[in-house]
C-alpha positions in Angstrom: -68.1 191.6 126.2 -65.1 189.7 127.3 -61.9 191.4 128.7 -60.0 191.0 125.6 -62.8 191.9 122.9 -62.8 195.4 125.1 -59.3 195.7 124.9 -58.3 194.5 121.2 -59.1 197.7 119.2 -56.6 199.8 121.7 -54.1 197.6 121.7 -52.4 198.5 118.5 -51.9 202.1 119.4 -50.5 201.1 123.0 -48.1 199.2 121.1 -47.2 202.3 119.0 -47.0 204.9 122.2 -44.5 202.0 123.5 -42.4 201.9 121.1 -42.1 205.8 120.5 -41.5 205.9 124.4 -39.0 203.2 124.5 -37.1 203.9 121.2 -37.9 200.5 119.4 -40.6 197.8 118.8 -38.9 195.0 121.0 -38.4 197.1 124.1 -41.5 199.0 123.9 -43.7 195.4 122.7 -41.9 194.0 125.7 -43.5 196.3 128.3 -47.3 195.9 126.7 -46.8 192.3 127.2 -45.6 192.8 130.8 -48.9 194.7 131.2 -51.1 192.5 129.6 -49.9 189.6 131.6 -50.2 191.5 134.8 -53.9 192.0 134.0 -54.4 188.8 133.0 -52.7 187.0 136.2 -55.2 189.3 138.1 -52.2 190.9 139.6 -53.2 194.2 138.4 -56.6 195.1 137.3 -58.2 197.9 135.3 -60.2 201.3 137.8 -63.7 201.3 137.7 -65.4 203.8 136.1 -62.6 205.2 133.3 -63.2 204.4 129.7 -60.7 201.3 129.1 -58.8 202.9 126.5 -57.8 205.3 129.7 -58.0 202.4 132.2 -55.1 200.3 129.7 -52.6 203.0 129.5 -52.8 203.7 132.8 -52.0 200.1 133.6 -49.0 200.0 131.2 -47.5 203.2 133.0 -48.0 201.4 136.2 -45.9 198.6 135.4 -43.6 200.8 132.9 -42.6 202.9 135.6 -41.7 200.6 138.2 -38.8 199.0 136.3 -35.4 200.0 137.4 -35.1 200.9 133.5 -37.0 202.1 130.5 -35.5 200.4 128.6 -35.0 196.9 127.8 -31.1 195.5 128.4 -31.3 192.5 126.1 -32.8 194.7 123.3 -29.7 197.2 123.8 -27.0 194.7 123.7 -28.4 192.9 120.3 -28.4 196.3 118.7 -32.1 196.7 118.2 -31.8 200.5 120.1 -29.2 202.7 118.7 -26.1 202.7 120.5 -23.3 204.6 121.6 -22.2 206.9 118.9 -18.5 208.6 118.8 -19.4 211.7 121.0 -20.6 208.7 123.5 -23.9 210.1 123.8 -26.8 206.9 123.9 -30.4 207.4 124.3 -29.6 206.2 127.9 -27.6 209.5 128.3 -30.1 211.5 127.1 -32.9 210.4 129.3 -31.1 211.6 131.9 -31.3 214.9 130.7 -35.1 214.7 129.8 -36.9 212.6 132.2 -39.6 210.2 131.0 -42.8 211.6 132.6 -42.2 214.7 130.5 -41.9 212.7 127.5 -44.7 210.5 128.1 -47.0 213.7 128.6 -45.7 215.1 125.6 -46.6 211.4 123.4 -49.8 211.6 125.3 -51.5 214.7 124.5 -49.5 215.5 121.0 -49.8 211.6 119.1 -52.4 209.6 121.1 -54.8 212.2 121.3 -55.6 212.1 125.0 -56.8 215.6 127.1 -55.0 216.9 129.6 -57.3 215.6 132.3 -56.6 212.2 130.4 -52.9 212.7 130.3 -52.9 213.3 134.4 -54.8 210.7 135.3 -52.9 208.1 132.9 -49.1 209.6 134.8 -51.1 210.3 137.8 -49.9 213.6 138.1 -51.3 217.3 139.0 -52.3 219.7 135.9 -50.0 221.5 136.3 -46.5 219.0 136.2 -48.2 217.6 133.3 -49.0 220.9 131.0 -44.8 221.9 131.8 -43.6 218.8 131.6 -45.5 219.2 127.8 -44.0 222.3 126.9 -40.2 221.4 128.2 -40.2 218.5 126.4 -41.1 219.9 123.6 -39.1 222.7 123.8 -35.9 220.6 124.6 -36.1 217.8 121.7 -36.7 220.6 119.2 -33.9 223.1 120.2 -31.3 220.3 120.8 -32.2 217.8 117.7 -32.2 219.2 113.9 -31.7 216.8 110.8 -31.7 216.9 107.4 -34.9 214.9 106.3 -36.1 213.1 103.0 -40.2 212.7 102.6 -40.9 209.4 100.6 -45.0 210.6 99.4 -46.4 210.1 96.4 -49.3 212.7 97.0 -47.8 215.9 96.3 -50.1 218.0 98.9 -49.4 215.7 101.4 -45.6 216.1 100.9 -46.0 219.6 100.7 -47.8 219.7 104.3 -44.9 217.5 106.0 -42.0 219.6 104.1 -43.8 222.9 105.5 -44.4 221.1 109.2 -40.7 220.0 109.4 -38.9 223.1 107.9 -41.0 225.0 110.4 -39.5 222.8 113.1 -35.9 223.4 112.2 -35.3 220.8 110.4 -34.0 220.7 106.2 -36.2 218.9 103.8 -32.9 217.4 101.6 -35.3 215.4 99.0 -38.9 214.4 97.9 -39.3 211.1 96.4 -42.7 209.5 95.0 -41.1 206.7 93.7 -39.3 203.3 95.6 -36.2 204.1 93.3 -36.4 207.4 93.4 -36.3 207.3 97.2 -33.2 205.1 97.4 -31.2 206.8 94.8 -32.1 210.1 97.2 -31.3 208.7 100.4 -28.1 207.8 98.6 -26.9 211.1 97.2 -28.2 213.4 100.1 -27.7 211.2 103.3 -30.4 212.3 105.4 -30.9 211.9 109.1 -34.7 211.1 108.9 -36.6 209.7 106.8 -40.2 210.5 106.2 -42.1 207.7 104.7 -45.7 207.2 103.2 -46.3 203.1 102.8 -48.2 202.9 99.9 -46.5 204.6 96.7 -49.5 203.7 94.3 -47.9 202.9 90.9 -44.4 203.9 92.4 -44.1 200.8 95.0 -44.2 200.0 98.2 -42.6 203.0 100.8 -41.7 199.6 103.4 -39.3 198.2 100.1 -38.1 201.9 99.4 -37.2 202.0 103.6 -35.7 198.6 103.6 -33.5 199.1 100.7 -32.3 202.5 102.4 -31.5 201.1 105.9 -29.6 198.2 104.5 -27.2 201.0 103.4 -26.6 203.3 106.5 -28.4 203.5 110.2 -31.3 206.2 110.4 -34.4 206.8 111.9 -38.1 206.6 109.8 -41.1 207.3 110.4 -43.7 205.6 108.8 -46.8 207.3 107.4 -50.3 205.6 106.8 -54.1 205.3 106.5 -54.3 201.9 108.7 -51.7 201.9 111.2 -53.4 199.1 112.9 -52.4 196.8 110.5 -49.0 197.6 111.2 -48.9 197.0 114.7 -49.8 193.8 115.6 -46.8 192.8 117.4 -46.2 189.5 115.8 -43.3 190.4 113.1 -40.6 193.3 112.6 -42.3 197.0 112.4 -42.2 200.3 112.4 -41.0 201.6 115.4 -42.7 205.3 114.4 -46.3 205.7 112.7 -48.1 208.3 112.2 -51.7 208.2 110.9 -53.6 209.7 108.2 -55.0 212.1 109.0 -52.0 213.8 110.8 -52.1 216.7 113.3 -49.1 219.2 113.5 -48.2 218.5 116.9 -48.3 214.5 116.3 -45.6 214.8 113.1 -43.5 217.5 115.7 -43.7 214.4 118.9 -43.1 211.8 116.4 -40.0 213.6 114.4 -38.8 214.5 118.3 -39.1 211.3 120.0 -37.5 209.5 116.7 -34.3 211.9 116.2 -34.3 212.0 120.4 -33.1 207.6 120.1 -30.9 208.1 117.2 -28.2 210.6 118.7 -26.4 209.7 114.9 -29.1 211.2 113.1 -27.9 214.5 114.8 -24.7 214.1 113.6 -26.0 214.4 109.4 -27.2 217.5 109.8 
């Protein structure tokens, strides 16, 4: 099996663990592709004897960590990443309060499903900085980051799980919408500062129209919520910057909801 045939079906969630580390698709797409062509040049090269899934994001911290920044210029000054809001807080700003490493461990174990063992090999850290750097991160993006949240679901256990996960996390479920129009009209009236959203609304619509209705209105962060996030993260068109999977685990909707509200510093400010 060729190089790329071994790589393909892991590529799709490297892309999404970019993008939640980076705070948007273009920074965080920008990085895989600096990794892939790295590997590809033969200037770096995968270790022996770690599955590749392992091997690949171990790779793209490599090269994501020795940039001078985490985060791409070009994508900041086209607007892509949220900017400076009127406190003068930007994600830049609050980096430096949170290092990356502890956030990384934090995406690591809680939405890409690695062990701890996998976790510390990927930052290449001991055990121990990586379980602490889990729990602080945790700890700080959920006592310094509360919204008010609307959950777009049709399925009314489903929205019932996320409404009990995010209310236990501090945060206020404002609305729940099962319907594209219903969602709008909500996200009109109650001005959330996150937006929960499932992509398929069976007979009610499409979540992705409901989502791109509501952002043409005011700036806030979504998270996307599906079966087959693979097909959503091909990194050849515009995309969700935040998916979660279904099945979902607690601690992947609590990363996700953190790492979202944690690059839109305005999404703070509607709670």
């Amino acid at each position: 099996m060729s190089m790329s045939q071994t790589l393909a079906p892991h590529l799709p969630y490297l892309r999404r663990y970019a993008r939640a580390l980076t705070g948007s698709q273009a920074s965080g797409d920008a990085h895989v592709r600096a990794a892939l062509t790295a590997l590809l040049a033969g200037d770096q090269s995968l270790m022996e004897g770690v599955p590749p899934r392992v091997g690949l994001y171990r790779l793209f911290h490599a090269i994501w960590q020795s940039a001078a920044e985490h985060f791409d210029e070009t994508t900041q000054t086209t607007g892509q990443t949220s900017g400076q809001t009127s406190g003068g807080k930007t994600p830049e700003s609050r980096l430096k309060s949170l290092s990356a490493s502890k956030r990384a461990a934090l995406l690591l174990t809680a939405v890409e499903a690695f062990s701890l063992e996998e976790a510390v090999f990927i930052i290449d850290e001991s055990p121990e900085e990586v379980e602490a750097a889990i729990l602080g991160a945790q700890k700080t993006i959920d006592s310094q980051l509360a919204s008010k949240v609307l959950i777009i679901e049709d399925e009314p256990i489903i929205a019932l799980d996320l409404e009990n996960l995010v209310t236990e996390l501090g945060h206020k479920v404002v609305a729940i919408a099962a319907t594209k129009d219903d969602a709008v009209a909500k996200a009109k009236s109650e001005r959330p500062g996150l937006v929960l959203a499932d992509i398929n609304l069976g007979e009610g619509g499409s979540g992705i129209d409901a989502v791109s209705e509501i952002l043409a209105s005011f700036d806030i962060p979504v998270i996307f919520i599906t079966a087959y996030p693979e097909k959503l993260l091909t990194g050849e068109r515009p995309e969700p910057t935040y998916l979660i999977a279904k099945p979902f685990l607690p601690e992947t909707v609590q990363a996700t909801v953190g790492q979202a509200l944690f690059f839109h510093p305005v999404a703070k400010e509607a709670a």
